[in-house]
N, C-alpha and C positions, 0 to 999 in steps of 0.2 A: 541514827541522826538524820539520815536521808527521809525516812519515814516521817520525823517529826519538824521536819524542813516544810513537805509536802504539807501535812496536814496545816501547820501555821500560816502556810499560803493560801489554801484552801480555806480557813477563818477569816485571811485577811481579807478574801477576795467573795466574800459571803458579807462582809460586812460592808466593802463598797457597794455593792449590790442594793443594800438595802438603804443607804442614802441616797437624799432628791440628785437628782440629774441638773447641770446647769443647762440651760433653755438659752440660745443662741437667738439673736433676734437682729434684724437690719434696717429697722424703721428707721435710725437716727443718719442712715446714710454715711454709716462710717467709713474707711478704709478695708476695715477686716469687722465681720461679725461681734459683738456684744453678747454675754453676757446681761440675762433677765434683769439680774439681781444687782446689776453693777449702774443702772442705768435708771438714772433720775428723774424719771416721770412715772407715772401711771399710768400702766400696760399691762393687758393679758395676754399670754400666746397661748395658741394650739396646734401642735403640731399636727401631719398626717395621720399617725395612727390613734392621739385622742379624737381628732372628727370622725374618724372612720368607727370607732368602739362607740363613742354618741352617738352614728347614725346621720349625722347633719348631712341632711338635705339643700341646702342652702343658709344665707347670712340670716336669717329670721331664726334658726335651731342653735346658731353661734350665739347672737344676743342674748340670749337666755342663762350662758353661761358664765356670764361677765356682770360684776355689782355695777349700778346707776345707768345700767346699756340696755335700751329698747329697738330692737331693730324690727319692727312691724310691717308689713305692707299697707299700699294704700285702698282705696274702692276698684283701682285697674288693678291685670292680672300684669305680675311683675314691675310693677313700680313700687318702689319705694320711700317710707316714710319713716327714716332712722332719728332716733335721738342720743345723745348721750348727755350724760349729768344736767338734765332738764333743759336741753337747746335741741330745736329737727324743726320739721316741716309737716303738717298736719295737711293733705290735700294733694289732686294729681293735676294740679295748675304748670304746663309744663315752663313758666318763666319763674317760679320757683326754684330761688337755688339753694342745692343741697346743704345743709348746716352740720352734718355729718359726710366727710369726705369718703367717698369711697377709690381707693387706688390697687389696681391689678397689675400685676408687673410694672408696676411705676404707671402707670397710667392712669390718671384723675379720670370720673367719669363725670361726666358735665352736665348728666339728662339725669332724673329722676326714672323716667323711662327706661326697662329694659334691665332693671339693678338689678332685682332678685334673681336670675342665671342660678340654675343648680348647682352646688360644688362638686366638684369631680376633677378627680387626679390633681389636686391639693395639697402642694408642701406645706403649707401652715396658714395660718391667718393671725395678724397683730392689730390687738384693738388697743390706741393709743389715746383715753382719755385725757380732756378739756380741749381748750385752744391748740392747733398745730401752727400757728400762722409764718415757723420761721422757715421751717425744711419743704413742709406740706404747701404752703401757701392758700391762696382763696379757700372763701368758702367754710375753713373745718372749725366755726367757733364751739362746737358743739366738742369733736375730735375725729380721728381718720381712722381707718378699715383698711387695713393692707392685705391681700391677698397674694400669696405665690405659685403660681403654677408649675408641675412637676417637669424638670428638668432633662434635655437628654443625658445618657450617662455611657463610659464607655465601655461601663460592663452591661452583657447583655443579659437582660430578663422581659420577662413577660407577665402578665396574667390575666385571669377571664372571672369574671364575675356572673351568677344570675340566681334570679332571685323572683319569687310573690309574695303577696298577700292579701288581704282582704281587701273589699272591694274593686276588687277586679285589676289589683294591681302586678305589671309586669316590669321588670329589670332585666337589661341585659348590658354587660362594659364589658372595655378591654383596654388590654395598655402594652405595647412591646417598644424596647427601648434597646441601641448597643451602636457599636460599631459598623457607620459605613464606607469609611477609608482609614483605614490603621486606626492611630492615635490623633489623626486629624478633624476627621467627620464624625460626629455625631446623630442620629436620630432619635426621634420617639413619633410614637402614633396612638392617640387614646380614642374610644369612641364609644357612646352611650345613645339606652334608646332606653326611653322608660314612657309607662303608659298605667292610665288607671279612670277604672270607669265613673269615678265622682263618687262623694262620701255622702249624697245628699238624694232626694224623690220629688221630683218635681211632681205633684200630685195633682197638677191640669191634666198630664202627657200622660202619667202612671209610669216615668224613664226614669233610670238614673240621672245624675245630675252633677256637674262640677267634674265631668271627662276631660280629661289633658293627656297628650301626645307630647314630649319632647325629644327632643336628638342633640346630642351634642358631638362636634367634629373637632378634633386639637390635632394640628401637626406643629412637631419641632423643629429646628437643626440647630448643631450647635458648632461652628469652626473654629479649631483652634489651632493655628498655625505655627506657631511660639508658644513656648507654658508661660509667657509675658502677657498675649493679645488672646483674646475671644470675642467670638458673635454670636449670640443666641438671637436665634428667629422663631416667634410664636405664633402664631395664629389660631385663629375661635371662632366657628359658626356653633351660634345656637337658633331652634326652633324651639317653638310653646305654640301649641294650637289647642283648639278644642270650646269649652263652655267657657265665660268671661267669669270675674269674680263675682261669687256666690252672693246673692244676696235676699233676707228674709224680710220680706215685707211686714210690717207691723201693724194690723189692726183688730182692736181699734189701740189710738195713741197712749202714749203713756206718759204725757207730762202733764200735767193738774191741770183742770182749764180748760185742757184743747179742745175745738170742735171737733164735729167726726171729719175723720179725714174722707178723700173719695171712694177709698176700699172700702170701707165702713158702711158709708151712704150706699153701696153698692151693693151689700150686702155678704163682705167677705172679712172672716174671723180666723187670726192665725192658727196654725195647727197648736198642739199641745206637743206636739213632738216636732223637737226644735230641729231635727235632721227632715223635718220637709220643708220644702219650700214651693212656692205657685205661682209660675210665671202665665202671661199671656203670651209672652215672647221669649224664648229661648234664650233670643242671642248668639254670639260667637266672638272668640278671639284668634290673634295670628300676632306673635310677637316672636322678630328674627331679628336676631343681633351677630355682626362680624367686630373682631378683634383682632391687630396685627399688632407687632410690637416687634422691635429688633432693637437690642441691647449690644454695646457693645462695651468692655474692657480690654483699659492697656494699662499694665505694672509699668511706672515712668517717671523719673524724676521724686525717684523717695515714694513717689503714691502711686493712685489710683485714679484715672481717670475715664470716665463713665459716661456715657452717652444713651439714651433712651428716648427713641422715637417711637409714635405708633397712630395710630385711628381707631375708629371705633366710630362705627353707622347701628344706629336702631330704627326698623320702621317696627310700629304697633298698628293693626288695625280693629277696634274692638266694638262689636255692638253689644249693649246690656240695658237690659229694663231693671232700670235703677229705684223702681216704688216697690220691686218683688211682689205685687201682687195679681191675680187675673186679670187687674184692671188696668187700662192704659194710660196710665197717669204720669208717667215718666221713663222715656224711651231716647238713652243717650247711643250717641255712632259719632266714635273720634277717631280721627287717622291721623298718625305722628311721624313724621321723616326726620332724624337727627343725625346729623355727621361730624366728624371731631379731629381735628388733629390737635397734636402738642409735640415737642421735645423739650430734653433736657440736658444741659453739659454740663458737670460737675468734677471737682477733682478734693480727694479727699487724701489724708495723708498723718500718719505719724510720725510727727517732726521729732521726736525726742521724749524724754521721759517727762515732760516741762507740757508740749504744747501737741496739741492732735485737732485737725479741723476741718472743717468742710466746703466749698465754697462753689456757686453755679448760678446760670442762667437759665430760666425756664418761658417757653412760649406758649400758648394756648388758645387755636379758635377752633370754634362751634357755631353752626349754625340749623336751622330747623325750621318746619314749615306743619302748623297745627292746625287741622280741621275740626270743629266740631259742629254735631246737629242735632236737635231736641225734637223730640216730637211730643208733645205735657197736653194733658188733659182731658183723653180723650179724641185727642188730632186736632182739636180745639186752636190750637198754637203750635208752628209747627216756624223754625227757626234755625238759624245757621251762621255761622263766625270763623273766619279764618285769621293766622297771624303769622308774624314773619319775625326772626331774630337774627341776627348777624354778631357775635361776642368774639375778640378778641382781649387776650391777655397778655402782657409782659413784665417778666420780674428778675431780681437780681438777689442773690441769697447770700449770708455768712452764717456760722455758727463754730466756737471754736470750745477747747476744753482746755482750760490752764491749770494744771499740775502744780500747786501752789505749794503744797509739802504731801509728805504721801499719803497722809489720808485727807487732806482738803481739796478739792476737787470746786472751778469756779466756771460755770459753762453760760457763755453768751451768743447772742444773735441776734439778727435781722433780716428783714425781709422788705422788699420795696419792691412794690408791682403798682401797675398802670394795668388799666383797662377799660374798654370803648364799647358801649352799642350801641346799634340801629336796629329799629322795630318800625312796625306797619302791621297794622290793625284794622280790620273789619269786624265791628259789632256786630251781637246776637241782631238780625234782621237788615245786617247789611251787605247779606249775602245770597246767593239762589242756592237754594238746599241742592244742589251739586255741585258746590262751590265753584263753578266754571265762572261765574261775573259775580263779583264782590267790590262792594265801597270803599275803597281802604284809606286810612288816615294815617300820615309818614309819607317819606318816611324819617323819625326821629331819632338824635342821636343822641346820648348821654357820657361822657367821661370821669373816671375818677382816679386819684392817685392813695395809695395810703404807704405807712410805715412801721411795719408788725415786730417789734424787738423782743426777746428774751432773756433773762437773766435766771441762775441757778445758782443755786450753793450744795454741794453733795460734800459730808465729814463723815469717812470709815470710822466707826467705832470701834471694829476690828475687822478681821479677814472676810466674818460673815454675815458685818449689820453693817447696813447704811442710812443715813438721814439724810434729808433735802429737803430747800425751801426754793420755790420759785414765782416767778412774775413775769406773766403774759400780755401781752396785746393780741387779737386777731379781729378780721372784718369779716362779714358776708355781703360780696356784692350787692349797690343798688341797682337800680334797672328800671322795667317798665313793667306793669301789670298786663299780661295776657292770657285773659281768662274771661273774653267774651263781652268785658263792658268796654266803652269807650276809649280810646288811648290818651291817658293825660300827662302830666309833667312825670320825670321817673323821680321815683322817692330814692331817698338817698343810701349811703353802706350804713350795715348795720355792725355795733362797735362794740367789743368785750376785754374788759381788765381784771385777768385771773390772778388769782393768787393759790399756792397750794403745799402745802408742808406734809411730807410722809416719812415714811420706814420702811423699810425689807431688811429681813433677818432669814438666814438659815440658824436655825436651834435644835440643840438636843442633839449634837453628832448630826447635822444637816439631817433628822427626820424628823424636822418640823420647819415646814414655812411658814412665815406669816409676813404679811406685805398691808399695811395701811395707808389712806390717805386723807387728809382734809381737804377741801377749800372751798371756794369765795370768790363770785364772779358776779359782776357788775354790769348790764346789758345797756348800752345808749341804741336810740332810733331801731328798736325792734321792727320789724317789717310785720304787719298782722293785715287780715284783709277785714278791714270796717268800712262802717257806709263815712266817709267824709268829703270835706268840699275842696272843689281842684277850682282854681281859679279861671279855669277856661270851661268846665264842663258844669259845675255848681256841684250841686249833693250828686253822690256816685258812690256806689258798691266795688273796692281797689283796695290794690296795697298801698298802703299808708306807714311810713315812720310812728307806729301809730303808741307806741309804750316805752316803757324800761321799767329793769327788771334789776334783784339779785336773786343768782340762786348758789346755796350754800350746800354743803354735805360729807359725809365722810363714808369712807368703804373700809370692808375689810375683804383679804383675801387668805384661805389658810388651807395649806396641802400638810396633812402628816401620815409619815408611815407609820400603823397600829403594830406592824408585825413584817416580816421579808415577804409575805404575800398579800397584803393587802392594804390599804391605802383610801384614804377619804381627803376630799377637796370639800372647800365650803368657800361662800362669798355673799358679801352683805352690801347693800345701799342704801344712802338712805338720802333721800334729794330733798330740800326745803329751796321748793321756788315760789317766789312772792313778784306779783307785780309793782314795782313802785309808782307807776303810773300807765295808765291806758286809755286809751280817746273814745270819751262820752260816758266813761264808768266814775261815778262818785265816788265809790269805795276800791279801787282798784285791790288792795293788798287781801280782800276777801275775793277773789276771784280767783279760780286754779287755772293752771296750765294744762292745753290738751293735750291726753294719753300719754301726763306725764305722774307716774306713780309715785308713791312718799316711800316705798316700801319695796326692795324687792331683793331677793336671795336665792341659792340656789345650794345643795348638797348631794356629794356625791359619792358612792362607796365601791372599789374595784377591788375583786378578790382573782389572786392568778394562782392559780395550783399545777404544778407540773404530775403526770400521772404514772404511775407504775408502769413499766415495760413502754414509757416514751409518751410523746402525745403532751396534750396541753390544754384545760381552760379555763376562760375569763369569765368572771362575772361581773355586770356593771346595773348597779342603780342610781337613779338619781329623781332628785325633786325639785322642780322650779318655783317661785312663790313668785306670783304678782300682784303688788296692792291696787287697790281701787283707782279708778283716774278717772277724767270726762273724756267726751267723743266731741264736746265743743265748745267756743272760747264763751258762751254763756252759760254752759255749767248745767245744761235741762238734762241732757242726757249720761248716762255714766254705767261704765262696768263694773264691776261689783270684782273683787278680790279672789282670783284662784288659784290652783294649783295644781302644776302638771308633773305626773309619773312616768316615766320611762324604766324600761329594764332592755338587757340583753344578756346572753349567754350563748358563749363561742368555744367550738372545739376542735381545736388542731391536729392533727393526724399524726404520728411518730414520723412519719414523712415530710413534716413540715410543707408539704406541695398543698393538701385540701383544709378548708376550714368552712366549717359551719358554723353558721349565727344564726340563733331565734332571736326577734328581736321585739317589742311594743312600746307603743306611744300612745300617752293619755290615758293610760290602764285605767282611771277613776273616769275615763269619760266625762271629763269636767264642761261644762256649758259653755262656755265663753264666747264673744265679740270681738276681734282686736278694734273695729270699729265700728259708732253706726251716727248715722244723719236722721236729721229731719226736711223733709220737702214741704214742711206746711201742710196745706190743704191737699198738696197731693200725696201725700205720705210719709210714713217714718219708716225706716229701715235700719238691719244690722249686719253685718258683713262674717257670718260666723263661722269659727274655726275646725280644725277638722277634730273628729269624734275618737275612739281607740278604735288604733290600727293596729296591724300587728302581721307578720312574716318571719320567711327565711331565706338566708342566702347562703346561694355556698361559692364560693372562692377557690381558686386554683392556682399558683404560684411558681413558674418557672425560674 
């Protein structure tokens, strides 16, 4: 009987095994953790050890694995141009505000500058598609990117990473975490240094090309004086030094029509091998970012109440020959100082089987000082712009969930923020090319109020399907255009009413997920940069109110286990953005959205085997699809549709202390752009992505 006790435990406990796992998530700013499945938006998580088995380098390798999410960079190194369900920011205009929120330990990042940061020592990452506008506030009409950083703990461990591969790439981390006063003090200490010689031949020099240095430095503490009270303290220095972003000069052009450009006239024809590239000028970058954050919790009165202060400075200093070709047709040098503070007080709470809710104040300034200087044509024209931003923000938050019977579920909210700036601007030539005396115009101030509400409906079908319909408002600040032309009136917020009905279902004995979504979003006062007329300036090149839009679409998302060892994700988008109006376009609804695809999915397959006499490995494939899009709001230039391969394969030691991973990216070597421009007369260019890489690391585990 004992025998047959055992073995039936042994089946039962084989067959939890082999159902999905629920996925914990805290984007909604609850009281206690959530439940994936139980939470009525549309959201991907990934934990530490899925980014770690994909290899994700940064939020650009996350995007990829999420339907209707493009997380791309821009023409700087480390700036980002995120979109999600056809809403971002196409441009490294720093008074551009982000349309996709990005927030690391609660902290909003307010600069496009300085986003892309390598992921390293990562509890997970939550991408919460469409509008955030009640929890998240400003800004996320697109949706928000939550990032968690690894935590101190009071047991102690350790580990060391390192690693190569091709092109001259080097990896070295570490991470030790535990006790440094009993059960009071916590620490952790992570640190990384990675390096690699460029994927690319600059064929003036006969050098590699697209060399980066980074370092990253994380200390923790975590005090807990009471099991009631804690304070976690974070901190983040990152460095990025090395080549600017890569870029291939194109000639001769390629939109129908065009004259020759200057390369051309010059007598210079791009390679046929798309991994060279020919500068006159090298270049260089230097991008450091500090991050502080201190969190605190107190268990109190029925809840939780939650406090999150922090900063966050990026200086960029970057020169890049932006025509990519020998010729000197365009030679940008920008230098970006940004600084940031915010808090947050929030107190969350489960009142009862009935009601559970959220409720806080949030503050937010930023301010920043942009240089930039051209030197086009030759040295022909040689010009300089400075500008100045000053943004604060203030808001007040609810969001509650009414337990109406037990499977009807009615979740509402709002959001009511203020916010103020002041600019001062000096035009392209009204400055001395070392910006020491400049013209400046300001300084001007602009104010707005809005009011972002929520409405949900979630009905359990049962223990393991849920339905949901919701209705959103959110904004994206107005402002002032600073991006080298004149300073005129600030255009106003830009305004979205989403709609969206879905499903999650665990199936089949929970080994099969599948999670859908529809919806339907309504864009008023798009911000776009067109040539229009300012009443005090006349015709002028600025951000303009300048369109509206709907964009429509559905996803799917689907994990199932084939077998106890192995296991396939898949996820689908599929975005239909239409302009319904745009300034100086006749046909508006025939004109696409930039480097926003119709089409995009991903599939992935992980096989785990445990081995005879102990030991362990994984194997992971997967494949990205991305449809076609343009690189600009006139539609000349466009990527063409690709698709990327990855594999790894890791083996764990019976000692569970060492693990090796082989690992590759872009195994087909696929061509692609994420983006490219045209200079006119002085050139066209593509900003092109990295070629198949491939390595190993090995890992070590205390």
């Amino acid at each position: 009987m004992a025998q047959d006790t055992a073995a039936a435990a042994a089946t039962d406990q084989q067959e939890e095994d082999s159902r999905l796992d629920d996925i914990i998530v805290v984007s909604r700013k609850r009281a206690t953790g959530e439940s994936l499945q139980d939470t009525p938006v549309a959201a991907t998580a990934f934990g530490a050890q899925q980014l770690e088995e994909a290899g994700v380098k940064d939020l650009t390798d996350v995007g990829r694995m999420a339907p209707s999410v493009s997380l791309q960079p821009s023409s700087q190194r480390g700036v980002q141009n995120f979109s999600i369900r056809g809403m971002g920011v196409s441009g490294s205009t720093p008074s551009d505000e982000p349309a996709v929120g990005i927030f690391q330990d609660g902290i909003y990042w307010g600069s496009n500058y300085g986003a892309l940061n390598e992921l390293f020592d990562i509890e997970g990452v939550e991408i919460l598609r469409g509008p955030q506008g009640t929890l998240f506030g400003r800004n996320v009409t697109g949706g928000a990117v939550t990032v968690r950083s690894g935590r101190p703990s009071f047991a102690t461990s350790a580990e060391g990473t390192a690693g190569i591969g091709n092109y001259g790439l080097k990896e070295v981390s570490g991470v030790v975490t535990g006790p440094l006063i009993g059960d009071k003090l916590a620490g952790r200490l992570a640190l990384q240094s990675r390096s690699l010689d460029g994927y690319f031949t600059n064929t003036v020099t006969g050098r590699d090309y697209g060399r980066s240095d980074s370092y990253i430095v994380r200390p923790s503490l975590t005090w807990q004086p009471t099991t009631t009270f804690s304070i976690t303290a974070l901190a983040e220095w990152f460095s990025d030094s090395g080549d600017p972003t890569v870029v291939r000069g194109i000639a001769p052009c390629t939109i129908p029509g065009c004259a020759p450009n200057l390369a051309t006239r010059e007598g210079f024809t791009t390679s046929d091998d798309y991994y060279d590239v020919a500068y006159n000028e090298p270049g260089s970058n230097e991008v450091d970012v500090f991050l502080g954050v201190v969190e605190a919790n107190w268990d109190v009165l029925g809840g939780v109440l939650t406090s999150v202060t922090g900063v966050r400075n990026v200086r960029t200093r970057v020169l890049t020959d932006f025509d990519g070709t020998p010729s000197a047709g365009f030679l940008q040098q920008i230098a970006q100082d940004q600084e940031q503070f915010s808090t947050e007080l929030r107190f969350a709470a489960d009142v009862s089987s009935f009601l559970s809710y959220t409720v806080g104040l949030y503050y937010f300034d930023q301010n920043f000082d942009f240089r930039e200087r051209r030197s086009l044509n030759n040295n022909a024209t040689n010009i300089a712009t400075r500008s100045y931003l000053d943004n604060d923000s203030f808001a007040a938050f609810a969001d509650a969930d009414f337990n109406i019977t037990d499977s009807l579920t009615v979740t509402a909210g709002v959001r009511y923020t203020t916010e103020t700036k002041t600019a001062s601007a000096a035009a392209f030539g009204a400055c001395s090319l070392d910006f020491l005396t400049c013209t400046l115009t300001g300084p001007r101030t602009t104010s707005d109020e809005n009011v972002s509400p929520r409405i949900s409906v979630s009905y359990d079908l049962d223990d393991n399907q849920l339905m949901y319909a919701s209705a959103t408002r959110g904004f994206r600040s107005g402002g002032f255009s600073l991006r080298g032309t004149p300073l005129v009136e600030p255009y106003q917020p830009e305004e979205v009413t989403a709609y969206e009905i879905g499903y999650k279902g665990d199936l089949l004995d929970r080994r099969l997920r599948l999670n859908l979504a529809a919806y339907h979003n309504t864009y008023d006062n798009l911000q776009r940069t067109v040539l229009g007329v300012s009443p005090t300036a006349g015709v002028v090149q600025s951000v303009f109110n300048a369109a509206a839009a709907t964009v429509s679409g559905v996803e799917a998302e689907a994990t199932a286990i084939i077998t106890n060892n192995f296991e396939v994700t898949a996820a689908y988008g599929f975005t239909d953005a239409r302009y319904d109006e745009f300034l100086g376009v006749v046909d508006p609804g025939s004109r696409s959205f930039v480097r926003i695809p119709e089409n995009t999915g991903t599939i992935a397959a992980r096989y785990e085997r445990d081995l005879e006499g102990g030991g362990q490995i994984v194997a992971r494939a997967a494949a990205q699809y991305t449809g076609e899009y343009f690189y600009d709001d006139t539609n000349l230039l466009k990527q063409e549709a690709y698709t990327l391969v990855d594999a790894s394969l890791a083996y764990t030691a019976p000692s569970e202390i060492w693990t090796v991973t082989l690992w590759g990216k872009n195994l087909t070597e696929e061509e692609y752009a994420p983006w490219g421009s045209t200079l006119g007369g002085l050139g066209e260019n593509r900003f092109p992505a990295a070629p198949r890489t491939f390595g190993i690391r090995i890992q070590a585990r205390y």
